[in-house]
N, C-alpha and C positions, 0 to 999 in steps of 0.2 A: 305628258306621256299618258296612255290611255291602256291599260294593261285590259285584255282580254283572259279571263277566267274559267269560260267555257270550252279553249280550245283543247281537242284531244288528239293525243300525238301517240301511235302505236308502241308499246316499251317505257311508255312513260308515266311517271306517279301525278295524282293531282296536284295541285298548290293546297299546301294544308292552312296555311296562315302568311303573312306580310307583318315584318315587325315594323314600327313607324318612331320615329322617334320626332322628338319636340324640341327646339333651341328658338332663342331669340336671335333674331336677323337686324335687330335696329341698333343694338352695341350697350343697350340700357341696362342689362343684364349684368349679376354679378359673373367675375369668372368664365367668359364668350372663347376665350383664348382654351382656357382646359375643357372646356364643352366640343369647342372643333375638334382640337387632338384627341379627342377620348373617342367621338363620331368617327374621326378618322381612322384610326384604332381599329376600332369595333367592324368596319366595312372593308379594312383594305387588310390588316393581318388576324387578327381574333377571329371573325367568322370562316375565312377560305381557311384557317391550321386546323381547326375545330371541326369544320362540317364532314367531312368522310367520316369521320369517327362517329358522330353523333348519326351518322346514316343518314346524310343530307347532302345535296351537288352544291357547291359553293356558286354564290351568285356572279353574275358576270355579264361580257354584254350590255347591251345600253341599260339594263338594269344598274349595271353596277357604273356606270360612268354618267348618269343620270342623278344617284349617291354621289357619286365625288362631288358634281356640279356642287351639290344642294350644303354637303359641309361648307364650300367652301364660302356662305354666304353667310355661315353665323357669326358674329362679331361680339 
């Protein structure tokens, strides 16, 4: 996926930041099991309950189903 940064859309705020997270995908890692659930966690209920409040559009869209993909490869 190839996110474009510079597009400006009339009513709309800039992208201020992308948070990234890190897991091991090969299973050699301690604890791969509580790293998914917690990714999963963090992208599917913790950010969308949170973001109106914090004054933020919750993610979504091949953004967000792009995340699902990528949890679900840590082991």
């Amino acid at each position: 996926m190839q996110l474009n940064y510079n597009v400006k859309a009339k009513g709309a705020y800039p992208i201020a930041i992308f948070t990234y997270g890190l897991a091991r995908t090969d299973g050699k890692g301690p604890n791969g099991l509580g790293v998914r659930q917690f990714m999963d966690y963090v992208i599917q209920k913790c950010g969308p309950a949170r973001a109106a409040s914090l004054g933020y559009v919750p993610v979504g869209g091949k953004v967000l189903a792009k995340a699902r993909e990528l949890v679900k490869e840590i082991k």
